[in-house]
C-alpha positions in Angstrom: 30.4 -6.1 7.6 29.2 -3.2 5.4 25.6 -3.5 4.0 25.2 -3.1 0.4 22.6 -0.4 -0.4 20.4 -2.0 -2.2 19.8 -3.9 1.5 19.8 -0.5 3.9 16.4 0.4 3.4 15.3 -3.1 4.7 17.6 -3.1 7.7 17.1 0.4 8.5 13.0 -0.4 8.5 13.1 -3.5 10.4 15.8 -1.5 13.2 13.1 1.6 13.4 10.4 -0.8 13.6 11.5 -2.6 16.1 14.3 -0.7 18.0 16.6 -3.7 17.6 19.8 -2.2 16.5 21.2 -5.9 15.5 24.1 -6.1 13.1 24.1 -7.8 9.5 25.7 -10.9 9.8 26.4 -13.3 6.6 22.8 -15.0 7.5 21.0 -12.1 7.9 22.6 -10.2 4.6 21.8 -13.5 2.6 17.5 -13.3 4.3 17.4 -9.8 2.7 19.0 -10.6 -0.1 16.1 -13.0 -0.9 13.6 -10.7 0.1 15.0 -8.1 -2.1 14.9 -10.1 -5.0 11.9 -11.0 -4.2 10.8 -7.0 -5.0 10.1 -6.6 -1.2 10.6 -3.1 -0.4 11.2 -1.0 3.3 7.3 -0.3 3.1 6.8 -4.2 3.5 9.2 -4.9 5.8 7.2 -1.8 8.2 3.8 -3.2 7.0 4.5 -6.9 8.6 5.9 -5.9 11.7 3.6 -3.2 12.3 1.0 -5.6 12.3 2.8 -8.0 14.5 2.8 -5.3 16.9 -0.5 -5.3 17.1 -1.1 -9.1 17.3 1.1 -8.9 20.4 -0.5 -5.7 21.6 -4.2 -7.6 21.6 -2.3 -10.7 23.2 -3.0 -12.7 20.5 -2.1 -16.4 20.8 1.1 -17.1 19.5 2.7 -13.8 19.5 5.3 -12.6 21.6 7.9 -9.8 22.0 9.7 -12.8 20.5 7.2 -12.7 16.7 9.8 -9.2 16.5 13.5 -11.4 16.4 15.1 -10.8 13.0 15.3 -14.2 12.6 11.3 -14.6 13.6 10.3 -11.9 11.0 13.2 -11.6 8.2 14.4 -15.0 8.4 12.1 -16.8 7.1 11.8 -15.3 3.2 8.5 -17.5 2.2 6.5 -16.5 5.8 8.0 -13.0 5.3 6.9 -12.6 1.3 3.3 -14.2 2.2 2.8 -11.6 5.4 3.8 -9.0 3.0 1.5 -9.9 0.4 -1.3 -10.3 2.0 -1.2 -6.8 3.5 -0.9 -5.7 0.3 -4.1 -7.3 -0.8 -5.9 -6.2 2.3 -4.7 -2.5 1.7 -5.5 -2.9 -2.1 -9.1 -4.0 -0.9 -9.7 -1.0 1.4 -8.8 1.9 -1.2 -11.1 0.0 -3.7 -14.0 0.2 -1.0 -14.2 3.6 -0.2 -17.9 4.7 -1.1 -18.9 6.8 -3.8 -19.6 9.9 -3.7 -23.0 11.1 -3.0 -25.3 13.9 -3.6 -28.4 15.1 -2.6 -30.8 14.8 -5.8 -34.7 15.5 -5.5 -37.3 13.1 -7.4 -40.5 14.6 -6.9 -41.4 14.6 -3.2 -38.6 12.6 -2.7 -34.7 13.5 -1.6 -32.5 10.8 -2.0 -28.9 10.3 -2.0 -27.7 9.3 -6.1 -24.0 9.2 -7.2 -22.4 12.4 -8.2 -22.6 13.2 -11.6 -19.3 13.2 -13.8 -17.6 16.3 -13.9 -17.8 18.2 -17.3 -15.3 18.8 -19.3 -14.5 22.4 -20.2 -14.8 23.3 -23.7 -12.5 26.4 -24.5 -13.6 28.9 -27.1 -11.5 27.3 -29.6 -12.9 23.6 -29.7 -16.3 25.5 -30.0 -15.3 27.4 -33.0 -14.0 24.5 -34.7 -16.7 21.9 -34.1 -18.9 24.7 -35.5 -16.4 25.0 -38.5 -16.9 21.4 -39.0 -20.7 21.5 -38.6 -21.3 23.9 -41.2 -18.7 22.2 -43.8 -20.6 19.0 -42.8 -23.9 20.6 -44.5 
């Protein structure tokens, strides 16, 4: 069976992930057709089982070489989708934690760490000369 190419990119992620070179039969095609439409990508698909990697790495209960089966992983749209998901919210929360940056700032006696200021905005010759121009018809 040929895979349509809108579906590669899944397969190809879950066979590099996993190593399991396993072939698209008519159930499989129709589990990744769901997930596609579901606007799962190949960066999902690595995501998930990336992390169920791990969970078996730890030996954590429940998961086994087994959690890696296409039909485990892929087969199950809804488990897939909510795995998928939820990574994404975890990854989302991690790049919006990242601390501020920090400078050095001396208050008196005192050197403490304050956020950085904002950068200035260059102001060319031009934008000078006019806002000047403007200034002095403005008086």
């Amino acid at each position: 069976m040929t895979v349509p190419p809108e579906l590669q990119p899944l397969l190809d992620a879950y066979v590099a992930c996993t190593g399991l070179a396993v072939s698209l039969s008519y159930q499989r095609q129709l589990a990744l057709t769901e997930l596609h439409a579901r606007g799962l990508t190949a960066d999902d698909v690595r995501a998930v089982l990336e992390r169920l990697k791990r969970l078996i790495a730890r030996g954590e209960k429940g998961y086994t070489e087994n959690s890696l089966d296409f039909r485990n992983t892929l087969g199950n749209a809804d488990t897939f989708e909510e795995r998928a998901l939820r990574l994404r919210q975890e990854a989302f929360r991690r790049q919006a934690a990242k601390p501020k940056a920090q400078v050095a700032v001396v208050r008196g006696d005192v050197t403490v760490l304050d956020d950085a200021p904002a950068a200035e905005v260059p102001m060319s010759r031009d934008l000078i000369k006019e806002t000047l121009i403007a200034m002095g018809k403005a008086l």
